[in-house]
N, C-alpha and C positions, 0 to 999 in steps of 0.2 A: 504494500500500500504506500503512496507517495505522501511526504512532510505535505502539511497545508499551512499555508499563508494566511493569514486570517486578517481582514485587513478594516478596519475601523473605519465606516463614515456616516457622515449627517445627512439629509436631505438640507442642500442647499441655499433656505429660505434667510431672507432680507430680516438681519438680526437675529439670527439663532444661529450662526457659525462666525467664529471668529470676531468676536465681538471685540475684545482689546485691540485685535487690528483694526478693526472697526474705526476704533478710537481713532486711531492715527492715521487712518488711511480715507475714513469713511464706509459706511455698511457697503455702499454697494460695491465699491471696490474690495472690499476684506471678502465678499459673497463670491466677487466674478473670480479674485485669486484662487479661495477655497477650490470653488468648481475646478476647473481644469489646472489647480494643482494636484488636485483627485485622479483627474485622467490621466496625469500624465505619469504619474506612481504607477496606476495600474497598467498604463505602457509599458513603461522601463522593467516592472518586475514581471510581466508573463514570460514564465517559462516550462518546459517541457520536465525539469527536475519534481516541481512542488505544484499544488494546485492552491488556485488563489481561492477563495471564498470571501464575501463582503458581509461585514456582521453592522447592519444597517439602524439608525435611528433614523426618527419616530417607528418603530416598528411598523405600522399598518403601512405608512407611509411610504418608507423605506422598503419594503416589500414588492410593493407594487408600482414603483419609481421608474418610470422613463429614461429618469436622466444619468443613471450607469447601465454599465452592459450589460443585456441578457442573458448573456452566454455562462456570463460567473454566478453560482451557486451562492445564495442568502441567507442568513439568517440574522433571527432579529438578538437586538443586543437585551431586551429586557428592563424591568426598573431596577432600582437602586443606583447608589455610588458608583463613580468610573472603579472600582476593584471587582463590586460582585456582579457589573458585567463582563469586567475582561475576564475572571474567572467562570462564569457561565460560559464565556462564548467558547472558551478554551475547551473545556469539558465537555460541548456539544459537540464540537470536531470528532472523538473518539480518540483508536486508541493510536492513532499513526502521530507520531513528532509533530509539534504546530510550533509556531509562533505567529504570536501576534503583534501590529503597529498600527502606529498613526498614521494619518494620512496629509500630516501637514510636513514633514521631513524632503524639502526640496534635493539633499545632496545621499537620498538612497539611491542603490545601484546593486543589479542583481549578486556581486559578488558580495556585499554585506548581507545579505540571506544566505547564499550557499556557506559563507564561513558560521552562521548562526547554527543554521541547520548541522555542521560537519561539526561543530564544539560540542553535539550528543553524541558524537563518539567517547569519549572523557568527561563531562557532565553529564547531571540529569535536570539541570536548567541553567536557562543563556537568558542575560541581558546588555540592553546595545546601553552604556548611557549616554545622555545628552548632556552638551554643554551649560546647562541651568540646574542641574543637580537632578533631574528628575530621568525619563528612558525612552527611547522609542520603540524600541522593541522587549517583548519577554516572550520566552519560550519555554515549552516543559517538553520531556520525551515521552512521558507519559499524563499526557493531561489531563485526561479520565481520576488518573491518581492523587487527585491534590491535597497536598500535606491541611491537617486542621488549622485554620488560621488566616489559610494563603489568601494575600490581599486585603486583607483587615486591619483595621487603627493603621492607614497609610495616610501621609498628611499631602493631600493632593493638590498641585499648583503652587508647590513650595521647593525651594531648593533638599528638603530631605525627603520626598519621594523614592527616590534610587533606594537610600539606606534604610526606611521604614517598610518596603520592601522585601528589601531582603534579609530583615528580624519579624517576616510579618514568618518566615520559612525556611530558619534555621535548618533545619534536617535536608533542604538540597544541596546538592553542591553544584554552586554558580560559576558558569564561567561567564567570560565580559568580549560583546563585541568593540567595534570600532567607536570610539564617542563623535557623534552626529550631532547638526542642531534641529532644531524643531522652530516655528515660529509661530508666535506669539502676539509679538507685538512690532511696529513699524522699525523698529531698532532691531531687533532680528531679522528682519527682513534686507533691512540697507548693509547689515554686516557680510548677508552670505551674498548680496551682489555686489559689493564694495569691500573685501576682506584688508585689515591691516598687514 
């Protein structure tokens, strides 16, 4: 059975995605980024190793959504905190290697999934982190199996995400992809097109 990809998005509506870019960019520009920063994630990672799957907000919404591909397999993310959905969506994958990401991480590229994926040879969970202290990617070999706890008391949108994390799941052993950034806010965004 092949890793799956499992790849986190919103349905793209004016004000419900990306709001702090919002801030600095304006909603509808933070919305038309979102959008076809979406697609183009889902470009650059189709590949024949892993199969992608999109674990969709608003549920209903998200489901039945026009505006990604067809052809990728859905499921919906569920309520609760961003933990007890990445951990639902994980565990609904079954029992083949997954990891999951964001969908705002402009500088992914297939080879930071195949190293995520090939760190389950010597772990039994991979995290990518990000430059703000928090992660783009988490993965488990067995994600069906999740330790008690996993994803719980995690301080979300803070710089100790990463490390609340991974004390949420003592008992795996983590290894670490490449640190990526994610964006946020107008200041991350002028950094990865303007780097020092």
């Amino acid at each position: 059975m092949k890793p799956t990809l499992i790849v986190m998005v919103k349905e793209p509506y004016l004000g419900r995605v990306k709001t702090r870019l919002g801030l600095d960019l304006g909603l509808v520009a933070a919305t038309w980024w979102y959008r076809h920063q979406v697609m183009r994630t889902l470009r650059n990672l189709r590949d024949p190793r892993w199969r992608i799957v999109l674990a969709v907000s608003p549920d209903r919404e998200g489901m039945r959504s026009r505006i990604w591909p067809g052809y990728l397999p859905r499921i919906p993310q569920g309520s609760g905190d961003l933990g007890s959905r990445m951990a639902r969506c994980l565990a609904y994958v079954g029992g083949a290697p997954s990891c999951l990401i964001g969908s705002d991480i402009p500088g992914i590229r297939k080879h930071h999934i195949q190293a995520a994926f090939a760190g389950f040879g010597s772990y039994s969970a991979m995290i990518g982190p990000a430059t703000d202290g928090g992660y783009w990617l988490i993965g488990l070999r067995h994600p069906a199996q999740q330790p008690a706890g996993f994803l719980r008391n995690v301080r979300w949108s803070t710089e100790y995400a990463l490390e609340d994390t991974l004390a949420s799941a003592p008992s795996l052993n983590w290894g670490r992809c490449d640190v990526l950034s994610d964006v946020d806010t107008g200041a991350d965004l002028y950094r990865l097109q303007y780097p020092a």
